[in-house]
C-alpha positions in Angstrom: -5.4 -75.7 2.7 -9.1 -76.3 4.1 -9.2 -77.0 7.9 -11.6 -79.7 9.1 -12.3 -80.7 12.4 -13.4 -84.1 13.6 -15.6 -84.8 16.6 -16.2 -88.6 17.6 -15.8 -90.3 20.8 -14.0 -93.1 19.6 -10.2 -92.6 19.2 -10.1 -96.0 16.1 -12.5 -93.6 14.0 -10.8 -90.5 14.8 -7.7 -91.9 13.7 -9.4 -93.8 10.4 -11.3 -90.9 9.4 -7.9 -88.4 9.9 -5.7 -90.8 7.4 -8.1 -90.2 4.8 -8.5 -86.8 5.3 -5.3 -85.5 6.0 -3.2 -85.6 2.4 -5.8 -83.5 1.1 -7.2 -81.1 4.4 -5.4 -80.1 7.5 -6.9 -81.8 10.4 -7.8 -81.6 14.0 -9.5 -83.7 16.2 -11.9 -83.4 19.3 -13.1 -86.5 21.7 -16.4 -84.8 22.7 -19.1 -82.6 22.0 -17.4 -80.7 24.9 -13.9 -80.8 23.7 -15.1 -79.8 20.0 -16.6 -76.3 21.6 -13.6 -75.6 23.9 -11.6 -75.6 20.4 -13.7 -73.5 18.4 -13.2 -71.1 21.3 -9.9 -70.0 19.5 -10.1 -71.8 16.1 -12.6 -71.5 13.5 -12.3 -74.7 10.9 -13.8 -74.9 7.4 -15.8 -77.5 7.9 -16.7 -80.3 10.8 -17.6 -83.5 10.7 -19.5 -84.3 13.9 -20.4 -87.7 15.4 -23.9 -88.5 16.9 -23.6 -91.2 19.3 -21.7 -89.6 21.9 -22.1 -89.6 25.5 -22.4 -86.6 28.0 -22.9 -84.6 25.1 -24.5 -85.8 21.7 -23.8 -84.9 18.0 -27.3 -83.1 17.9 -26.9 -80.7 21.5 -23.1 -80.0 19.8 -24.5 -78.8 16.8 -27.1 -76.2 18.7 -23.8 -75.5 20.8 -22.3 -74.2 17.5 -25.5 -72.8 15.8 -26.1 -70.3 18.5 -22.7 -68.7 18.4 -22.7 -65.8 15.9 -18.9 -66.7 15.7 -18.9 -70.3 14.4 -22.9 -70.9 13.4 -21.8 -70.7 9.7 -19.6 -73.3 9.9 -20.7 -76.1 7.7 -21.4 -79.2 9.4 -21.8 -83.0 8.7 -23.0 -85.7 10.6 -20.3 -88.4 10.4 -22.4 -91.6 12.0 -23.5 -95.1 12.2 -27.1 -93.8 13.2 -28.6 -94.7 9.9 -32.4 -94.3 10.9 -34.4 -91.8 8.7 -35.4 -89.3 11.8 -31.9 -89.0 12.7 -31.0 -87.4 9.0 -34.3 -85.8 9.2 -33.2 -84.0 12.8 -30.1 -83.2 11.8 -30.7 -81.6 8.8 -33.4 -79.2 10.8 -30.8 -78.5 12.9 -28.6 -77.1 10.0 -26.2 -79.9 9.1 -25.8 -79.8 5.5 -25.1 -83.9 4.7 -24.4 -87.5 6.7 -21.4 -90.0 5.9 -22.3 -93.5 7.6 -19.9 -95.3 9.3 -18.1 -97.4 8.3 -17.3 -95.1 5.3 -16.7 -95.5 1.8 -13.2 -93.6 1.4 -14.0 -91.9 -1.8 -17.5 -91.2 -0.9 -16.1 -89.4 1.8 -14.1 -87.3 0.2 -16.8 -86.8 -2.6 -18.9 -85.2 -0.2 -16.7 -83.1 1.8 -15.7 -81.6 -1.2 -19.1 -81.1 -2.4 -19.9 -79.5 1.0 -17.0 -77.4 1.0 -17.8 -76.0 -3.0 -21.0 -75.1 -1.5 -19.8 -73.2 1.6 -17.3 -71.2 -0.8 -20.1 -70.4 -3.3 -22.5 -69.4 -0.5 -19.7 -67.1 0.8 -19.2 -65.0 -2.9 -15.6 -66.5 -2.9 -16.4 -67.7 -6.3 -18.1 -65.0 -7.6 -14.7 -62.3 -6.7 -12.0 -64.4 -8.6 -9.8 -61.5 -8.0 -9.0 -62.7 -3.9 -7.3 -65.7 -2.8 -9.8 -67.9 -1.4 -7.4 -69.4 1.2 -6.3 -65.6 2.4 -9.1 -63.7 1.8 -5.8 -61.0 0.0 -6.2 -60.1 -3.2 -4.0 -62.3 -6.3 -0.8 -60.9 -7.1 -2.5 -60.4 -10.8 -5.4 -58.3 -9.6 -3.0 -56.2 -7.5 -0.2 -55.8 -10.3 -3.4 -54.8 -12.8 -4.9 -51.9 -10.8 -1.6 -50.4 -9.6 -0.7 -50.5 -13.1 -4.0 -48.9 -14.3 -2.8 -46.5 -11.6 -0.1 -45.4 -12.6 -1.2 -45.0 -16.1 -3.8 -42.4 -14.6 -0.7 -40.5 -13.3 -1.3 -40.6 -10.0 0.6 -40.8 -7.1 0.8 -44.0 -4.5 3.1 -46.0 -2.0 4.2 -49.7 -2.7 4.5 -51.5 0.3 6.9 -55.1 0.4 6.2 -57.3 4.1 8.5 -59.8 4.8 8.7 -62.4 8.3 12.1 -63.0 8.5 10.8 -65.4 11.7 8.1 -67.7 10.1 10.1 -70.6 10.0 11.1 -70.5 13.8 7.4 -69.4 14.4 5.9 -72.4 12.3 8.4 -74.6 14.5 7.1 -73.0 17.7 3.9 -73.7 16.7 3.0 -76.2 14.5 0.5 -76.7 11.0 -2.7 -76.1 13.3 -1.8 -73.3 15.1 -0.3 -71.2 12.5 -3.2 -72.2 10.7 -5.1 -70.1 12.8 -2.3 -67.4 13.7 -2.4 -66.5 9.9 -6.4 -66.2 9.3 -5.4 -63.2 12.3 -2.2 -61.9 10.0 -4.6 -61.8 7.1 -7.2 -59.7 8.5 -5.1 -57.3 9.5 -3.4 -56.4 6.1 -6.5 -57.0 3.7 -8.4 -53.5 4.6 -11.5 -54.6 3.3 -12.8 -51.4 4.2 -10.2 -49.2 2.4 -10.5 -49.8 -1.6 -7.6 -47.7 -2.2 -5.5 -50.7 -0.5 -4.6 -53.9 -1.9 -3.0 -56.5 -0.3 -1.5 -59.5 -1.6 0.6 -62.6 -0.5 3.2 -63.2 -3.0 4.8 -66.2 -1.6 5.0 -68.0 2.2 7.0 -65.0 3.6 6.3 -61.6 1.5 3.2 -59.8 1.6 3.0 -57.2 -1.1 0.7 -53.6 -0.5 -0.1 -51.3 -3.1 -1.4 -47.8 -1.8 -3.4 -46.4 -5.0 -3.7 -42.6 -3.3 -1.2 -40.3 -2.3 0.7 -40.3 1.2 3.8 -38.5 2.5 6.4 -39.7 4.7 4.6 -39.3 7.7 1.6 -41.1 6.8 3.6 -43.7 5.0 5.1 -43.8 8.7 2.1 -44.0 10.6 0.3 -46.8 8.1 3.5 -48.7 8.9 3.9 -48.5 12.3 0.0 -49.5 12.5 0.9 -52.8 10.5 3.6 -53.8 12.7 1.7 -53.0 15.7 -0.7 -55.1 15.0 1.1 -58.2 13.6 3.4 -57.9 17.0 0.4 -58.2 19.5 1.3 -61.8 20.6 -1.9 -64.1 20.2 -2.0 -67.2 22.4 -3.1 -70.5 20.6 -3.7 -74.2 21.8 -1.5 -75.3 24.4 -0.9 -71.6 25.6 1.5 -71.4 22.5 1.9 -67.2 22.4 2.8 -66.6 18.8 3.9 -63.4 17.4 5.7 -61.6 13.7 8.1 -59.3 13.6 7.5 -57.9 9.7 9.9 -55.9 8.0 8.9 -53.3 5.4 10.6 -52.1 2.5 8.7 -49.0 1.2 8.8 -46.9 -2.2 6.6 -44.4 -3.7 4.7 -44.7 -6.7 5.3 -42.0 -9.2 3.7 -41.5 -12.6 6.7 -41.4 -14.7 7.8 -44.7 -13.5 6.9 -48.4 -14.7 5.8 -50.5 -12.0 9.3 -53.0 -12.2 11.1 -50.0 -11.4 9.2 -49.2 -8.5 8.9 -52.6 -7.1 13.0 -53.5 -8.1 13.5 -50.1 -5.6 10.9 -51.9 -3.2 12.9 -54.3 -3.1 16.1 -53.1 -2.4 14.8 -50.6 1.1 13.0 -54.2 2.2 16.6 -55.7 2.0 18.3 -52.8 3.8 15.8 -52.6 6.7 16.4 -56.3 6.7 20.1 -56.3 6.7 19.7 -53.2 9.5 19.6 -54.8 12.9 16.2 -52.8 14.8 15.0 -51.3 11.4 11.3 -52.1 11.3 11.2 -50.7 7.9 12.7 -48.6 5.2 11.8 -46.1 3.3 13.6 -45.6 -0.6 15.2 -42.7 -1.3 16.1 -41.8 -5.0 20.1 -40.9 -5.1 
């Protein structure tokens, strides 16, 4: 689900703009200009709709705020404001905002053009040119993933498939909340896609289960090392809003990829060592041996 931030001074349009918003985006809101950039500090939304008329600090001196940090310039903005004179649109455009909703809004107009905006931004960024990766993840699909490791295999080559599960997601999501697992899983995501590493795939099958095809060969100790690696970096505890530390604590189940195998076989096996190293109190993960 999109994240979108809202920035306005006034708590009534806050509150008007988040209803509409909120069955279709996951939502966060900011009081001030000031507010807006202590947030974007340790969250990065996909999109913001920013008021003008605020005091202290306007809509415009936010914006260059945001523009001239290499972490967050690329967010797309839009003005969201009752400032209906020509120079205003005309400024804010130069400064980079990409459209204006007037207030008071037209519900469906609204949502027209955050959606529009949004397309844009997810066009400008490829995502819709590489159909193979989620483009909430950033992972690979399950499809892509199951195709080359089958492709793989038919090469007769040998390869490790990996199963992840978070036995602790739902007491983490309760820690937490939406927003700030939100932004705890944009971290968990970069760290298994290896976007540098072609021979790696990585994809979420479902809420809790990351699958991981290796396409080259490893032995044990390497399969131990890439493992350890993972869990070492999904354990590093990561503190969100509110000084809420969040944390995982994956569990592997690990098979190899043979030649003379089909790919249910391996993955069935997979399956099984995830469910003994989860059924094995301390086991981070598990390795399948053939009887």
């Amino acid at each position: 689900m999109k994240h979108i931030l809202i920035v306005d001074d006034n708590t009534t349009n806050l509150r008007m703009a988040a209803n509409v918003l909120q069955p279709f985006y996951e939502v966060s809101m900011a009081k001030s200009g000031r507010q807006a950039l202590n947030y974007l500090k340790k969250n990065i939304p996909d999109l913001i709709l920013l008021d003008i008329l605020m005091p202290e600090m306007d809509g415009y001196e936010t914006m260059e705020e945001i523009k001239l940090n290499p972490r967050t310039s690329n967010i797309p903005i839009i003005f969201l404001t009752a400032d209906r004179k020509k120079e205003s649109e005309i400024k804010g455009l130069s400064l980079g905002a990409l459209d204006f909703i007037t207030k008071p809004f037209d519900e469906q107009a609204m949502l027209g053009r955050i959606e529009q905006v949004l397309m844009m931004d997810d066009m400008r960024r490829g995502l819709f040119k590489n159909t193979d990766r989620d483009s909430d993840t950033g992972l690979y699909t399950q499809n892509y993933v199951t195709k080359k490791t089958m492709e793989y295999i038919e090469k007769e080559k040998n390869g490790v498939l990996i199963l992840m599960s978070v036995p602790d997601l739902e007491s983490v999501r309760s820690k937490a909340g939406t927003r700030n697992l939100a932004s705890y899983m944009k971290f968990v995501y970069e760290n298994i896609a290896y976007e540098d590493d072609p021979d790696i795939l990585a994809s979420e099958i479902k809420d809790n289960l990351v699958l991981i095809s290796v396409l080259r060969p490893m032995g044990d100790s390497e399969i131990k090392e890439f493992a350890d690696g993972i869990i070492k970096k999904l354990r590093k505890e990561v503190v969100c809003e509110k000084d809420i530390k969040i944390k995982f604590s994956p569990v592997m189940g690990i098979e190899y990829i043979r030649p003379d195998d089909a790919l249910e076989d391996i993955y069935t096996r997979c399956d099984k060592a995830l469910y003994h190293a989860l059924l094995t109190e301390g086991m981070d993960y598990h390795i399948f041996r053939k009887v």
